[in-house]
N, C-alpha and C positions, 0 to 999 in steps of 0.2 A: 629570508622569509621569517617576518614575526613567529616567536613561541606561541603568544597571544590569540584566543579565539575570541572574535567580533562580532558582532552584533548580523553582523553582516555573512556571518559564517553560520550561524543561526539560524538566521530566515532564509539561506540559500533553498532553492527550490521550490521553495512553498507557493509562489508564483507563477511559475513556470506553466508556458501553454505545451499544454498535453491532449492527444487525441481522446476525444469526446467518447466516452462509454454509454452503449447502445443498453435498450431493454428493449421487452418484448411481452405481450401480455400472458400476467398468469393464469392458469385456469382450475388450482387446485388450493386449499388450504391446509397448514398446520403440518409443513414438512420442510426439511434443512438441506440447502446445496452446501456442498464442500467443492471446492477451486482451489487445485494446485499447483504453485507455480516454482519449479525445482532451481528454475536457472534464471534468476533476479538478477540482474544486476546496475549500479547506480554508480557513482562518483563522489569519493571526499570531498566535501567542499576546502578543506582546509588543505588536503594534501595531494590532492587531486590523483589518489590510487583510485583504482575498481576495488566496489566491495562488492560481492556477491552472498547470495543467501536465498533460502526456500522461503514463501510468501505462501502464507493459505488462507483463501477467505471461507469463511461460514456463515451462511445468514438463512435468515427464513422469509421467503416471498410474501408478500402481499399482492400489490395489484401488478407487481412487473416482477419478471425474471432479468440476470443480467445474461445480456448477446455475448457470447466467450470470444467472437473474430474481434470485437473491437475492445475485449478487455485486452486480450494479445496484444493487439497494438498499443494501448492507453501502458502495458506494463513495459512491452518495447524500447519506448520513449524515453525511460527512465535512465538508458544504457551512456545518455548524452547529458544528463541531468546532474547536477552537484548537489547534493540532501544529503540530511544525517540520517541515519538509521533510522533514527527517533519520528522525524517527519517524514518520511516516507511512510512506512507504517501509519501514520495520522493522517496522513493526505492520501493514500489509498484509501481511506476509512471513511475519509470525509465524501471521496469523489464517489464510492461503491453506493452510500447513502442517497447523494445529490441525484446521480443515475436512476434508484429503482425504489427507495424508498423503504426498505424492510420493514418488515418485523422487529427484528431484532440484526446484528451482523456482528463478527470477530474478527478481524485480522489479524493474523501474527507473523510476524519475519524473525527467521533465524539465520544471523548472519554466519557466514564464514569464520573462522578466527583468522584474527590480523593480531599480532603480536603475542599471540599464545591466551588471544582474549574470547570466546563464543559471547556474541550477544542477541539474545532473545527478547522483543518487543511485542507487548501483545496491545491493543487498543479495542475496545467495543462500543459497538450501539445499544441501544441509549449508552452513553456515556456513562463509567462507572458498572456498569450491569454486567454481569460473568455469563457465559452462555450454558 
């Protein structure tokens, strides 16, 4: 096994077809769900261990809430998927956006430690914007 990470070790997963995240119309404005997901887990793309880690999304509705049965499933998926920390956390961000639209949203993943390492990945919407 090359030392080397690739290009290809990179974009793992970012591709990846994953079950379609549902919404549902909202009916209220100018308040925050919080969504926690304690038992994440994903695939090294490089060294193909399980990483696991808690995943919490935050955001504030607009015209859609998100359906929690097919966020389950959408987070499920992941269990078979090869991603780095880094993009998962972006591609949960991206796809929670694509779904429902927010206001605003936060993801953050806090991995496991694998080698005496914890890694904490936060990403937001709008991009750059702190909730």
């Amino acid at each position: 096994m090359s030392r080397e990470y690739t290009e290809k070790h990179a974009k793992a997963g970012l591709d990846e077809k994953l079950p379609r995240i549902g919404a549902f119309p909202n009916h209220f404005k100018k308040y925050e769900v919080e969504i926690v997901i304690p038992e994440f887990t994903s695939i090294c793309p490089k060294t193909g261990l399980p990483d696991f880690g808690k995943i919490t999304i935050k955001y504030e509705p607009k015209k859609l809430c998100l359906e929690l049965k097919s966020l389950k499933m959408y987070m499920l998926a992941y269990r078979n998927v090869g991603i780095f920390n880094e993009n998962a956390v972006n591609r949960i961000l991206n796809d929670i956006v694509a779904a429902c639209r927010p206001a605003r949203a936060e993801v953050v993943g806090v991995f496991n430690p694998r080698g005496g390492i914890e890694v904490a990945v936060s990403a937001r919407f709008p991009r750059g914007k702190r909730l």
